[in-house]
C-alpha positions as CSV (number, residue, x, y, z in Angstrom):
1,X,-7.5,-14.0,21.3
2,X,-10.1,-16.5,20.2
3,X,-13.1,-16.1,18.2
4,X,-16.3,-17.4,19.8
5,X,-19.5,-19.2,18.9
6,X,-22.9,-18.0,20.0
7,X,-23.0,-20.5,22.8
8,X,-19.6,-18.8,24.2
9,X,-17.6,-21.7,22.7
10,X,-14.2,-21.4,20.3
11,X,-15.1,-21.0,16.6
12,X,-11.4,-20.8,15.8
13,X,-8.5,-22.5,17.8
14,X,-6.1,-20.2,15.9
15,X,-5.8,-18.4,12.4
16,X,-3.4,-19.1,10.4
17,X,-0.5,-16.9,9.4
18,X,-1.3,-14.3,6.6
19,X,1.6,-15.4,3.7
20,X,0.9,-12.1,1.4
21,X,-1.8,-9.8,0.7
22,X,-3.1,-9.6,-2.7
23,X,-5.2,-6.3,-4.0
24,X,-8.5,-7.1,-5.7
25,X,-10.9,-6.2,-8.3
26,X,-9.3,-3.2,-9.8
27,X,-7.6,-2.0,-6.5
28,X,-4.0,-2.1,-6.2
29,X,-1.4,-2.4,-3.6
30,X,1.1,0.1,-3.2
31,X,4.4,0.5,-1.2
32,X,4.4,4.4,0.0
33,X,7.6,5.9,0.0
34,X,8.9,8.0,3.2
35,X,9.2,12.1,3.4
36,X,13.5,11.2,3.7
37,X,13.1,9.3,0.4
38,X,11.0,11.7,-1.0
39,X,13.2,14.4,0.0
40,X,16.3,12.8,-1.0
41,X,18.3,14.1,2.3
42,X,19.3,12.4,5.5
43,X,18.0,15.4,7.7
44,X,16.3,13.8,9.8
45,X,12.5,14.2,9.7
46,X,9.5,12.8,11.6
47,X,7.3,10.9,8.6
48,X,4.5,13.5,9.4
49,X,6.0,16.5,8.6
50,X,4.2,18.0,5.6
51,X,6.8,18.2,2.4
52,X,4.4,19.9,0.3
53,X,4.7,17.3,-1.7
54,X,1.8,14.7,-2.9
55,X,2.6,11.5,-1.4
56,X,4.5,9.0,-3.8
57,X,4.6,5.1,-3.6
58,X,5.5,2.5,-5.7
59,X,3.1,0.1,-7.4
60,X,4.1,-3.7,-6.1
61,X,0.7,-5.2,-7.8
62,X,-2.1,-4.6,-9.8
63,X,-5.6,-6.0,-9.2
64,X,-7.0,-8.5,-11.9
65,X,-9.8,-6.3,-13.0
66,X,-7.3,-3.2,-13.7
67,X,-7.9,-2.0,-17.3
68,X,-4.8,-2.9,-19.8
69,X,-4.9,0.6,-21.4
70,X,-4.5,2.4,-18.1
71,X,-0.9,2.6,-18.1
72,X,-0.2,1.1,-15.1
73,X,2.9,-1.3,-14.3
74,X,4.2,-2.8,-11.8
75,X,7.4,-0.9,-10.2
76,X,6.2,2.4,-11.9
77,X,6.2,5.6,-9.1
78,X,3.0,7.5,-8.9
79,X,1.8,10.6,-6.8
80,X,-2.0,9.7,-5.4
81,X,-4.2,11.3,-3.0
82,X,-6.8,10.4,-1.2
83,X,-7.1,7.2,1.0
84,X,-5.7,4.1,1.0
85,X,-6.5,1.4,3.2
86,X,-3.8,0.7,5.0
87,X,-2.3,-3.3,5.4
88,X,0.2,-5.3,7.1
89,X,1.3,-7.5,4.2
90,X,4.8,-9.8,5.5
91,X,6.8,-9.5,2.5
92,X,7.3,-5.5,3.1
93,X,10.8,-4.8,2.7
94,X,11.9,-2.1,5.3
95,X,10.2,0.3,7.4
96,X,8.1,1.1,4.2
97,X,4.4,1.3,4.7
98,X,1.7,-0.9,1.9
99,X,-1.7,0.4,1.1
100,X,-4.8,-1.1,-1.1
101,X,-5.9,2.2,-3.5
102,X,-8.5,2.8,-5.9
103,X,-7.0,3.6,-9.5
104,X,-9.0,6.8,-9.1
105,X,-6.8,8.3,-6.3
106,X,-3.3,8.2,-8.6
107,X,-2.7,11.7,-9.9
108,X,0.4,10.8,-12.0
109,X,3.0,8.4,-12.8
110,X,6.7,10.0,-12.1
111,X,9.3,9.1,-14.9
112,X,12.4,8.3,-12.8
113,X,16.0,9.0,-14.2
């Protein structure tokens, strides 16, 4: 698909390849975690069956404008709410979805054994 000029003609021949997404400001870019992970069983589960559970995800990277004294790392496991925007970023490992969040929507940070 092309993108097109005013006068009908090609703006763009093609767009490059997208290398990596990045999260901006004070966003940052999460890797969600399925309800099987979550759940820690192999029953097999369709992702949109409701656990009860808060949704969990990994933080891959933090935005330059996140505050120091927020407590935030990257790698650390968090439970968030609310929406995140939703990206196809190539260096996702897996089946594993990423998503751009406010720092607002994390409820907690899970301390992992």
């Amino acid at each position: 698909m092309a993108i097109l000029n005013a006068d009908g003609s090609e703006a763009v021949v093609k767009l490059p390849k997208v290398a990596g997404v990045h999260p901006f400001g004070s966003k940052i870019l999460i890797e969600c975690l399925g309800t099987k992970e979550i759940m820690g069983t192999d029953l097999v589960l369709n992702e949109d069956v409701q656990t009860g559970d808060a949704p969990q995800a990994y933080i891959v990277e933090l935005g330059p404008n996140v505050p120091e004294d927020a407590g935030l790392s990257v790698g650390q496991r968090i439970y968030w709410e609310g929406k995140g925007m939703g990206i196809e970023d190539p260096r996702v490992n897996g089946d594993r979805v990423r998503a751009i969040l406010e720092i607002h929507n994390i409820r907690a940070i899970i301390e992992e054994e």
